[in-house]
C-alpha positions in Angstrom: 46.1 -61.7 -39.0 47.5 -62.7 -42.6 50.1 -61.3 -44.3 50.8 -62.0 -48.3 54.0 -61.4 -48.9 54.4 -60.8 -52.8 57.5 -61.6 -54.7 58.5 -60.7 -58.5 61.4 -62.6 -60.2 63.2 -62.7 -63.3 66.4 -64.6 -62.9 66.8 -63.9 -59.2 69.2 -67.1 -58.3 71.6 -64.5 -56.7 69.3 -63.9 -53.9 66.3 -65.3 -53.7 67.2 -68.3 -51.7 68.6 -65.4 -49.2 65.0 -64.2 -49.2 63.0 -67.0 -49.5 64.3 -68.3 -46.1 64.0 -65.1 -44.5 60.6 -65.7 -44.8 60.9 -69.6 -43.8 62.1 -68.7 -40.5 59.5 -66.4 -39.6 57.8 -67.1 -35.9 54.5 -66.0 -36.7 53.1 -68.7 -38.8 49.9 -67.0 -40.4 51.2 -65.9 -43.9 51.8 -66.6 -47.4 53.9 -66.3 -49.8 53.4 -65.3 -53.9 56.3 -65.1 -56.2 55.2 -64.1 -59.9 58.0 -64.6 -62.1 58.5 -63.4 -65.4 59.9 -66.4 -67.1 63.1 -66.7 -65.6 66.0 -68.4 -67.6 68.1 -69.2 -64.8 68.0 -71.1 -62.1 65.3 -68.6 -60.3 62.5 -71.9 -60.8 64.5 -74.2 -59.4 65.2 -72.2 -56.1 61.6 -71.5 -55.5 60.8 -75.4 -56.5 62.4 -76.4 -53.1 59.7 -74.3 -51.4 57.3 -75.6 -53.6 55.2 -76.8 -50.5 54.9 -73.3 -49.2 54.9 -70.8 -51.6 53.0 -70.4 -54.7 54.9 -69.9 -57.8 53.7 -69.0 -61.4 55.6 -68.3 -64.2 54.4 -66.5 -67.1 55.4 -62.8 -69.0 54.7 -59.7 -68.0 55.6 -55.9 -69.0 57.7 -55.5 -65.8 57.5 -55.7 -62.0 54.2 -53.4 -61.5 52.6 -55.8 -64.1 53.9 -59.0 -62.1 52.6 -57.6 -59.0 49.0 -56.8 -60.2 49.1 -60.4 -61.2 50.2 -61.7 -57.7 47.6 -59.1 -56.2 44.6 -61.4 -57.8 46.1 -64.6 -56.1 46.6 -62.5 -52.5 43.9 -63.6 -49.9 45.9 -61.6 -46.6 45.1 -58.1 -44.7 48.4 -56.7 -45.2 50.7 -57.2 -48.1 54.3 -56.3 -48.0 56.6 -56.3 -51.7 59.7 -57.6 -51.5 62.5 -57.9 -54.4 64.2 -61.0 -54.4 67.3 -59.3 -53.1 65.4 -58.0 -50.1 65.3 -60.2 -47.0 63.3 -59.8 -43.6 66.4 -59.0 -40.9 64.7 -61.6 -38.5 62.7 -64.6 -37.6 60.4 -61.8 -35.2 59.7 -59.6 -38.0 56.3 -60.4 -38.7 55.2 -61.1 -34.9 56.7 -58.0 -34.4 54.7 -55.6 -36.7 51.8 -58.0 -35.7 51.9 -56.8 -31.9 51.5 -53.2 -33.8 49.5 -54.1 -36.9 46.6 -55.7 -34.5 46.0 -52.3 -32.4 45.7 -49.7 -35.6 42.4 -48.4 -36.7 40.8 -49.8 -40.2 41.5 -46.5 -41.3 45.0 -46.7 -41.9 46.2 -48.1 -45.1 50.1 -48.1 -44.7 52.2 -49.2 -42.1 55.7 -49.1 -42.0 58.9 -49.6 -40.2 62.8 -49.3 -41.0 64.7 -50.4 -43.9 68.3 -51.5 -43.3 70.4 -51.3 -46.3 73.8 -52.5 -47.5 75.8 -54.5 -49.5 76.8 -58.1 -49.2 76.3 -58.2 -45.9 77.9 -55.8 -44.7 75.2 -52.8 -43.1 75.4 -49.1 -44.9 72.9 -47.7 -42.7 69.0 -47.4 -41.5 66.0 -45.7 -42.7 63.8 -44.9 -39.9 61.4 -42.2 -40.9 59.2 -40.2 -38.5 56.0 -39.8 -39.7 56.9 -36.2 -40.2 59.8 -36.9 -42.4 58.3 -39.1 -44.6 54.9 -36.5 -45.1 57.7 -33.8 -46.1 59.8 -36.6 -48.1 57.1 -37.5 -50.2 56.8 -33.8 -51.6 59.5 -34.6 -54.0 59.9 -38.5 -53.8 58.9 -41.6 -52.6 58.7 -41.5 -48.7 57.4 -44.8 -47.8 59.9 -47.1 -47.3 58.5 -49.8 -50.1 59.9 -53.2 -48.5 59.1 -52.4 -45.4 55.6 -51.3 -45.6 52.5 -53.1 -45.0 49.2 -51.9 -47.1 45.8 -53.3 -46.3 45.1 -55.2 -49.8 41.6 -54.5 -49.6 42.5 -50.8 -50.6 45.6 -52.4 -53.2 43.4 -54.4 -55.0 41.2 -51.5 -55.9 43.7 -49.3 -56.3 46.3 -51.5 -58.7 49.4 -50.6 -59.7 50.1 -48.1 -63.0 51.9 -50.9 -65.3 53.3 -47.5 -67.3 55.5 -47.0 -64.5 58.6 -49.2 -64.8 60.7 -47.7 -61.7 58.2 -45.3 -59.9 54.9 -47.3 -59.8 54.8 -48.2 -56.5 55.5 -44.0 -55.5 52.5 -43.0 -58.2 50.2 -45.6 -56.1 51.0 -44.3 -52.4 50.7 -40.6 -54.0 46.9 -41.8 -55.0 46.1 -43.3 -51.8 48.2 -41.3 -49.2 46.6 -38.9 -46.8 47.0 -37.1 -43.6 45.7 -40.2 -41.2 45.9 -43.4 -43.1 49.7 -44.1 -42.7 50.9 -44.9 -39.1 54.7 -46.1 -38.4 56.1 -49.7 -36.7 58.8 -49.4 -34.3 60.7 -52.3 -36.2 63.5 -53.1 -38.3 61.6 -54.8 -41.2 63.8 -55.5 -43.9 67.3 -55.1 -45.4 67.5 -53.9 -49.1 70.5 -55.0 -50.9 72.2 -51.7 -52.8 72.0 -51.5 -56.4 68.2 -52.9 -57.1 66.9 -51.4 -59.9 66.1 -47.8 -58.9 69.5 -47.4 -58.1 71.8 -48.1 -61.6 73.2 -45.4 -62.8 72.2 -46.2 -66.2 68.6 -45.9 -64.6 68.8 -42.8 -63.1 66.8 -40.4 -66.3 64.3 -43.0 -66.4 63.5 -42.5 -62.2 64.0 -39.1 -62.7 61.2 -38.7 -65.1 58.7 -41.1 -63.2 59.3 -39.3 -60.5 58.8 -36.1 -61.7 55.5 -37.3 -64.0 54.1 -38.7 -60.3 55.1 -35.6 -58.6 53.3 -33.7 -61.4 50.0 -35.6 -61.7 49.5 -37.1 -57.9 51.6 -35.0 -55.4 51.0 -31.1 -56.8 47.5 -31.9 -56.1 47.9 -32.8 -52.5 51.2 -30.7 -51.7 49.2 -28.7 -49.4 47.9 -31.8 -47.6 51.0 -33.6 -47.1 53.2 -29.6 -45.6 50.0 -29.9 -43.6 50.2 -33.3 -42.1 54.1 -32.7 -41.8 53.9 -29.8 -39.7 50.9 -31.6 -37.5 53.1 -34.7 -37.0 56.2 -32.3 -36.5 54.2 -30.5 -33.4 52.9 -33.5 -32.2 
């Protein structure tokens, strides 16, 4: 079992040491980690040089985080990858022996695996995002119900798929709405990650922009399968 764990920077140095050594304490040993940054000016480099030995970091431009992770996707060689922003931090050391205890009995058929987001700021917990598989069918009929950070995908099926670099807040919903259906996503019983408040999709000054991607995804990927995903609500509801 090998996870890639895929970064994207551009000058993180708030929190990326935070993260980075998240993922240095982790128990389960089998997993790497990719950080594609997008030429950082601060000191971003020089946080992931003291990993240098166990991460692999490349620097280069790129039209935005989708566009970075589509470059880290061609350097990935795990089964599941998991995205984190650099202001996102695994809550534990058991996080990925965890999921693995979970990950190992699912059948090849399921692309997305997921467990709980806590979120907060500075420390200090806001709450946590545990969603049934029933809720996050239903959520996704109007916006993003996997919980990004902490999900697992199978990269066999990301690597195909890529990420739409038009995107620059919604990709990652417009690439779950292509390959989401009623049996590929299954959920872990885990607290996976912690998401710092006030990434990217969260700035007011950002909030047209989501709004927009959102409702272009909803428009051209979820319409299409709205009848699928009440479906597999309801079935997950009963069951």
């Amino acid at each position: 079992m090998l996870y890639s764990i895929i970064i994207a920077t551009k000058n993180a140095e708030k929190y990326l040491e935070r993260c980075l050594s998240s993922l240095f304490r982790q128990t389960w040993p089998d997993y790497e980690v990719i950080l594609q940054d997008g030429l950082s000016t601060d000191d971003t480099l020089k946080i992931a040089g003291k990993y240098s030995g166990c991460l692999q970091c490349v620097s280069e431009a790129d039209t935005g985080v989708y566009d970075a992770w589509n470059k880290a996707l061609d350097r990935a060689s795990g089964e599941w990858g998991i995205f984190l922003g650099a202001d996102d931090f695994l809550v534990d050391g058991n996080v990925l022996a965890n999921c693995r205890l979970h990950l190992k009995k699912l059948p090849p058929g399921i692309t997305f695996a997921y467990g709980n987001v806590l979120h907060g700021e500075n420390g200090k917990l806001n709450g946590v995002w545990a969603r049934s598989l029933s809720f996050m069918y239903h959520y996704f009929l109007t916006n993003m119900g996997l919980p990004f950070p902490a999900t697992f995908t199978r990269l066999e099926a990301l690597k195909k798929a890529r990420f739409d670099t038009s995107y620059q807040i919604a990709g990652d919903y417009d690439l779950a709405a292509r390959l989401l259906t009623k049996d590929n996503a299954a959920y872990l019983p885990v607290h996976v990650t912690w998401m710092e408040k006030g990434g990217l999709s969260s700035r007011p000054e950002q909030r047209h922009a989501i709004l927009e991607e959102r409702r272009r995804v909803v428009r051209t990927r979820v319409v299409p399968k709205a009848g699928m995903l009440a479906e597999a609500s309801l079935e997950y509801l009963a069951y």
